[in-house]
C-alpha positions in Angstrom: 0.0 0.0 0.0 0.7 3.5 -0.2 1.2 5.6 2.7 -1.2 8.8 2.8 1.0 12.0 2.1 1.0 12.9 5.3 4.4 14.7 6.2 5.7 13.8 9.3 2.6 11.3 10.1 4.6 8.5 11.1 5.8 10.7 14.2 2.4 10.7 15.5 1.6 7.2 14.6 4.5 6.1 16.3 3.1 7.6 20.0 0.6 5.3 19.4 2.6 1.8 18.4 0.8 -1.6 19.1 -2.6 -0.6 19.5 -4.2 -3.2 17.7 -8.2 -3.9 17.3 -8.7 -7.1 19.2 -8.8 -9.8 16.6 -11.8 -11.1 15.0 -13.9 -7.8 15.5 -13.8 -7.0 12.1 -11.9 -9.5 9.8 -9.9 -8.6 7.1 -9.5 -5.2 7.7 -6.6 -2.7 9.1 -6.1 -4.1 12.9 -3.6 -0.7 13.7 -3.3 2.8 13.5 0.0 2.1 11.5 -2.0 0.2 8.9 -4.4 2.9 9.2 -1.6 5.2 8.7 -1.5 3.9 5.4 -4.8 3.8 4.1 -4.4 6.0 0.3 -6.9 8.2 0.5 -6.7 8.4 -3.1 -8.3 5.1 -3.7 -10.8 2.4 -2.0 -10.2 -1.2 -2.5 -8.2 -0.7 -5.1 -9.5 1.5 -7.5 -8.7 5.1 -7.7 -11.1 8.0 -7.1 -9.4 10.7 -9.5 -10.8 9.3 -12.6 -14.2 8.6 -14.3 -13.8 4.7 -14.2 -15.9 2.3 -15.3 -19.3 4.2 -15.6 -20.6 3.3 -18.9 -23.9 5.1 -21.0 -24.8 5.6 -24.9 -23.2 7.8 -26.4 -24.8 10.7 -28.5 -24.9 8.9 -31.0 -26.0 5.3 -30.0 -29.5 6.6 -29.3 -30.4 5.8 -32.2 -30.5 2.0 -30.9 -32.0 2.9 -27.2 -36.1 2.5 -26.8 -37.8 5.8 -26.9 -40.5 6.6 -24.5 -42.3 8.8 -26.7 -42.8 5.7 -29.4 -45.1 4.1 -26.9 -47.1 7.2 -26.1 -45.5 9.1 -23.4 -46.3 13.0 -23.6 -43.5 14.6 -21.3 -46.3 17.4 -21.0 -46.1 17.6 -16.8 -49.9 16.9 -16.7 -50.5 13.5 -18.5 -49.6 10.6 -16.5 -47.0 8.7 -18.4 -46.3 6.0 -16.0 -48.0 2.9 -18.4 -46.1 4.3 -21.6 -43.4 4.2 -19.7 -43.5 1.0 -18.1 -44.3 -0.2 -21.6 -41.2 0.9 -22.7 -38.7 0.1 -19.7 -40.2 -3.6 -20.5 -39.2 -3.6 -24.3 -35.5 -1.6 -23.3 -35.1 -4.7 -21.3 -35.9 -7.5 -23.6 -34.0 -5.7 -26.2 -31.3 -5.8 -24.1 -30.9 -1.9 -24.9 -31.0 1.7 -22.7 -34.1 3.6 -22.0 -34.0 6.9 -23.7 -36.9 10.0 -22.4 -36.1 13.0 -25.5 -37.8 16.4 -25.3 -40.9 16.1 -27.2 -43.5 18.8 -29.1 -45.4 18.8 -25.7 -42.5 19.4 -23.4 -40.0 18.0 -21.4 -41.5 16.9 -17.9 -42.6 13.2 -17.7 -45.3 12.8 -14.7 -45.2 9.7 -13.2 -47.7 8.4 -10.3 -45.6 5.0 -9.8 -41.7 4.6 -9.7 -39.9 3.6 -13.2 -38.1 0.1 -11.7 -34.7 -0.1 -13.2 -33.7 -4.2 -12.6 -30.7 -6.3 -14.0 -28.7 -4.4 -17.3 -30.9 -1.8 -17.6 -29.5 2.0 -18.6 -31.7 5.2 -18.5 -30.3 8.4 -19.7 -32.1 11.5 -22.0 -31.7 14.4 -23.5 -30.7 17.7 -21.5 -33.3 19.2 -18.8 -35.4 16.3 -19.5 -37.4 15.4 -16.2 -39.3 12.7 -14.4 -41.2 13.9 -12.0 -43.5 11.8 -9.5 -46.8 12.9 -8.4 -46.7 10.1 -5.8 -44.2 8.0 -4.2 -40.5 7.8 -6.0 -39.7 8.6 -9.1 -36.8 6.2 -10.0 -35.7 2.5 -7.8 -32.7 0.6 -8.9 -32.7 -3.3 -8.0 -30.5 -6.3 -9.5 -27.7 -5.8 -11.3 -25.7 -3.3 -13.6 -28.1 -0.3 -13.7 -26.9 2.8 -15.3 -28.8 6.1 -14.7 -27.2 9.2 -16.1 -28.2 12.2 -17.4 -31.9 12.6 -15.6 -33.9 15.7 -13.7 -35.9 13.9 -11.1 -38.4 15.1 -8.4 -40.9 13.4 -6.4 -43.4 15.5 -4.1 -43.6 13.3 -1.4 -41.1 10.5 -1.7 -37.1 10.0 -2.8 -36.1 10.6 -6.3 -34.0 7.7 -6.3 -33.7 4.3 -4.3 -31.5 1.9 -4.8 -32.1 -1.3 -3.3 -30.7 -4.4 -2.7 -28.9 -3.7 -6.0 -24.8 -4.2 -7.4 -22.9 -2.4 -9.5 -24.8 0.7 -10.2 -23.7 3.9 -12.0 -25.3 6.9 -10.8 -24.2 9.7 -13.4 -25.1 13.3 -14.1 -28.3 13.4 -12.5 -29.8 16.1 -10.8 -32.5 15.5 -8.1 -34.1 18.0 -6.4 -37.6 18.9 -4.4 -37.9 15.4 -3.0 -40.3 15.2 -0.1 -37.7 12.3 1.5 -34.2 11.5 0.1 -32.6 12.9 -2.7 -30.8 9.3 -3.0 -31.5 6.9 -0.8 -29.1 3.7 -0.6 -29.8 0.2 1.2 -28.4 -3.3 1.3 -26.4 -2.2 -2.3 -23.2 -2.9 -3.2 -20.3 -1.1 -5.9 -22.6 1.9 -6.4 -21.1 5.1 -7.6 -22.4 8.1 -8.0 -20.7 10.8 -9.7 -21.6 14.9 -11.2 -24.4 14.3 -8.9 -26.5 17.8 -7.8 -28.7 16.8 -5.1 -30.7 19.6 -3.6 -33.1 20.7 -0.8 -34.3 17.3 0.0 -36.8 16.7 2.8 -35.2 14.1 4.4 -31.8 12.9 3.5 -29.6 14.5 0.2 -28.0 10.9 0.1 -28.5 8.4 2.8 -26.6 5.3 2.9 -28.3 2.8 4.6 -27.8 -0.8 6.2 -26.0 -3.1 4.1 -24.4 -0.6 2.1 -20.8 -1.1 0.8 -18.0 -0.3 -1.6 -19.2 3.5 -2.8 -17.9 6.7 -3.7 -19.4 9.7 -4.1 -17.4 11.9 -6.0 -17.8 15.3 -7.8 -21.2 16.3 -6.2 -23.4 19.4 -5.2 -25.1 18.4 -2.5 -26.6 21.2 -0.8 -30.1 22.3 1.1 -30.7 19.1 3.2 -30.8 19.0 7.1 -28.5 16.0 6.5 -26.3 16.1 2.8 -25.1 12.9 3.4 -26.0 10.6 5.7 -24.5 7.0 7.5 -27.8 5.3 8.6 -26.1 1.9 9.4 -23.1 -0.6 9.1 -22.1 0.8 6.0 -18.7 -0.2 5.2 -16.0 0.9 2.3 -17.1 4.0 1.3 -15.1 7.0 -0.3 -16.4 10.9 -0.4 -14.3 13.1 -2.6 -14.1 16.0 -4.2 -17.8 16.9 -3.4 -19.0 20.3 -2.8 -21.4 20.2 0.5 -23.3 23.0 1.0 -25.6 24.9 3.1 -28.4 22.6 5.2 -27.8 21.7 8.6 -24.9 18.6 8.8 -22.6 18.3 5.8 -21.9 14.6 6.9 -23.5 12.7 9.8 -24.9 9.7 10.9 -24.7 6.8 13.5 -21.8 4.8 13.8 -23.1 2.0 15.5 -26.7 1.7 14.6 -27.6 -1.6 14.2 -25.2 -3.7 15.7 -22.8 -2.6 13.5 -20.5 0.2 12.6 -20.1 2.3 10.0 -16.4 1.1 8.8 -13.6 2.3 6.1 -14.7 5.7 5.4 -12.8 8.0 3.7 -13.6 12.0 3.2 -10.8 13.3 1.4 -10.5 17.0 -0.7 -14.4 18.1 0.1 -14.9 21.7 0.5 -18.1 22.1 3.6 -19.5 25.5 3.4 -22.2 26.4 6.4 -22.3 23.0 7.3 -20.1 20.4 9.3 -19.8 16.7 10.3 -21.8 15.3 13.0 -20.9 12.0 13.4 -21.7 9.4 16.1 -18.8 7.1 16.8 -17.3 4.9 13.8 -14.8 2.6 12.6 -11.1 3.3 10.5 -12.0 6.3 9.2 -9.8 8.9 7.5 -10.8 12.7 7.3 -7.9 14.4 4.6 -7.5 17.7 2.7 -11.4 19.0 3.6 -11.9 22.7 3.5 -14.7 23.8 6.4 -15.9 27.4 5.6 -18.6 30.0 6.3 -19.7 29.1 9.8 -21.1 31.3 12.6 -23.1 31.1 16.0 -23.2 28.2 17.3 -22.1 25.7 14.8 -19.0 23.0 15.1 -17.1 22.5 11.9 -16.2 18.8 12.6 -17.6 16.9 15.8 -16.9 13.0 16.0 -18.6 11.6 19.6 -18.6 7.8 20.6 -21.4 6.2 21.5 -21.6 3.7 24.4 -19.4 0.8 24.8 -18.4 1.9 21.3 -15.9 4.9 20.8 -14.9 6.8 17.4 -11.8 4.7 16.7 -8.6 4.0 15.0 -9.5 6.8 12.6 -7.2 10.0 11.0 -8.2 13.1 11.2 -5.4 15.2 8.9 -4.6 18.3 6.6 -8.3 19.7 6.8 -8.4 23.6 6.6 -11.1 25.6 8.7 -11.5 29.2 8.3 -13.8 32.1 7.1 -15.5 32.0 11.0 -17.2 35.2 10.8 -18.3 37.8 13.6 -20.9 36.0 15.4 -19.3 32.8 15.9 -19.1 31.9 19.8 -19.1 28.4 19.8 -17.4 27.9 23.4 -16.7 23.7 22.6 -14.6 24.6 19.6 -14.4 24.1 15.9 -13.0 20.5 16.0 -14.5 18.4 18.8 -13.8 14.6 19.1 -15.5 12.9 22.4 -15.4 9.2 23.3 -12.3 8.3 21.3 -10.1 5.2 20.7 -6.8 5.7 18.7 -7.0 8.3 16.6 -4.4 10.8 15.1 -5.4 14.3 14.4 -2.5 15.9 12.6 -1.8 18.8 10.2 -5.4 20.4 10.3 -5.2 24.4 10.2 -7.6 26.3 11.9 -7.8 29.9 11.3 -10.3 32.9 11.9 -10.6 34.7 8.4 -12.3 37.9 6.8 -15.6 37.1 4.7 -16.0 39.4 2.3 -13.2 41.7 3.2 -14.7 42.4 6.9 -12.3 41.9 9.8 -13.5 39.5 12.0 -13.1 40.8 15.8 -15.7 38.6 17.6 -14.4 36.3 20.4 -15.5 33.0 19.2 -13.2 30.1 19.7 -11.5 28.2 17.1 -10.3 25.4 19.0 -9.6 21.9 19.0 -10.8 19.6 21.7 -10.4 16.2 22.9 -12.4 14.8 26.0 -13.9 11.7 27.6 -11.2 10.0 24.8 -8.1 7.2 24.8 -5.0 7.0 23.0 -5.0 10.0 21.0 -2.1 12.3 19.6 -2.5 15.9 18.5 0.1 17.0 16.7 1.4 19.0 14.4 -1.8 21.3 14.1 -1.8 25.0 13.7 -4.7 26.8 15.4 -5.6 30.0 15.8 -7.4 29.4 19.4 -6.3 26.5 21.4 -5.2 23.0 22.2 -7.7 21.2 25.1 -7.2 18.3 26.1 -8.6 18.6 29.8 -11.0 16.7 29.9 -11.9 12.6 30.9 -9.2 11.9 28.6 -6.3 8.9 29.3 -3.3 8.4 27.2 -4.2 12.0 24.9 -0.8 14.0 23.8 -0.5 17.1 22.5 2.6 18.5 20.7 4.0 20.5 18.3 1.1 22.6 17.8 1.0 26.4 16.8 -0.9 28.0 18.4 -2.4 31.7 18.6 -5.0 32.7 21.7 
């Protein structure tokens, strides 16, 4: 493996040597903070996240081979129900072995819906630009089996998600924008090798994307996902999971969750090069996570930037938290527990973060809000190396917690 580009991480690792997870608690995985040390962030089980892998649609000009919902009678007028014309032709796409296509017809460009379209084993979906589906009832789009492609898509659904994906593998989630959902933007459960990439996800009344029990081996990369009291969401036990290079916006938690809902936790996590504007990560305990290269910005009153908290019998463990960048804290912020809080913790390095105060919009911040980093109720952890315009505390319930080589402004 390659180690994380950490400079000088090894120094704090090594303050930490022979901590491993008792065996058999979760096989096959990292069982030290020195294996978690050198986790790459820039991949997840072997695949990298910088490039547009293996997500595969029709080209422009295949379409000419894809099923046409308008040839079996849909309007795409926003009023008609087109659920059986479309239904008709999802069924002959997949006998035909060939992608749904929904163009922009005479009557418009908004297909109404009253039941979900069900995507199931080798189906594709895509259409032309701004086209939308939009459910009157219930969801507008559910993914099951295996290989489903959905790319290009506006969806909306008044009172349910705009896309599930359930008990489903291998799915390619591409260039879809979902917005106005009554519950998730996209909701994920018991699925498996699910990307989801160029993603806008917006204002959803639930969840912007939930990942729910059984869900493993995703990324999420290259995302709006803005507007939601929760962006994105760990329900349960979800395991192997990358979250890069997303744009998180606005709502109240960027990232948050359980980490041991269920039975079981959330596991293998990385966040890695996200940029968090007016919303943080609220996260209940988990499992060998690594938080690298975010940028936090735009908060005020009473907000924390990044809070990790155990949850009984189960602490926030063997995890990284390094090279994150806080800042642009304006006038009004007076949160007196700090900007980067971790509670009820087990082995964890936080290293290399900067935390800084800054002007927004050329005003000079003089409020007395802390920027702070602190570590309480927590076991085994090293702070080092961090530069913080506030302070280091590590007062609190805490056992076998260093701090060192910190900078460090009050």
């Amino acid at each position: 493996m390659k180690n994380i580009p950490f400079c000088g991480f090894c120094a704090a690792v090594a303050v930490l040597c022979g901590m491993a997870l008792a065996e058999g608690e979760v096989t096959g995985k990292p069982h030290s903070l020195e294996d978690i040390a050198a986790i790459p962030y820039k991949t997840v089980n072997g695949q990298s996240i910088t490039g547009t892998g293996d997500i595969a649609i029709p080209g422009a000009g295949d379409y000419k081979a894809a099923v046409n919902v308008a040839d079996f009678g849909a309007v795409g007028d926003g009023v008609t129900d087109d659920t059986a014309a479309i239904a008709a032709a999802a069924g002959a796409a997949k006998a035909a072995k060939k992608p749904l296509y929904f163009p922009k017809t005479a009557s418009g460009s908004t297909y109404l819906v009253s039941a979900p379209l069900a995507l199931t084993d080798g189906m594709a979906v895509s259409s032309a630009l701004g086209v939308k589906l939009k459910a009157s009832a219930g969801d507008a789009l559910t993914v099951g089996g295996t290989g489903v492609t959905v790319a290009n898509l506006t969806l909306s659904a008044a009172d349910g998600s705009g896309i599930v994906v359930s008990g489903a593998a291998n799915v390619r989630i591409r260039d879809v924008i979902v917005s106005a959902s009554g519950a998730d933007g996209i909701s994920l459960a018991d699925a498996t090798n699910v990307w989801i990439t160029g993603a806008a996800v917006k204002g959803a009344g639930a969840k912007g994307i939930r990942l729910g029990a059984g869900t493993q081996d995703v990324k999420i990369r290259g995302c709006l996902v803005s507007g939601s009291a929760d962006n994105i969401f760990f329900e349960a036990s979800a395991a192997n999971v990358v979250i890069a290079d997303n744009q998180i916006t606005d709502g109240t938690n960027g990232l948050s969750g359980y980490g041991w809902h269920g039975g079981a936790p959330n596991s293998d996590v990385t966040v890695a090069n996200n940029i968090f504007r007016a919303c943080g990560v609220s996260l209940a305990g988990g499992l060998r996570m690594v938080f690298s290269g975010n940028t936090f910005l735009a908060f005020a009153g009473n907000a924390v930037a990044f809070k990790v908290t155990g949850e009984a019998g189960h602490p926030f463990r063997d995890s990284v938290i390094a090279d994150n960048t806080f800042g642009s804290f304006d006038d009004a912020y007076s949160n007196p527990t700090g900007a980067l809080v971790v509670d009820g913790a087990e082995k964890v390095v936080i290293r290399g973060n900067a935390l800084r105060r800054e002007a927004i919009n050329g005003k000079v911040i003089t409020g007395t809000g802390k920027v702070d980093i602190v570590v309480s109720n927590s076991t085994k952890v090293a702070v080092t190396g961090n530069s913080v315009e506030g302070a280091v505390d590590i007062s609190s319930g805490n056992t076998g917690v260093t701090a060192s080589g910190n900078a460090v402004e009050q």
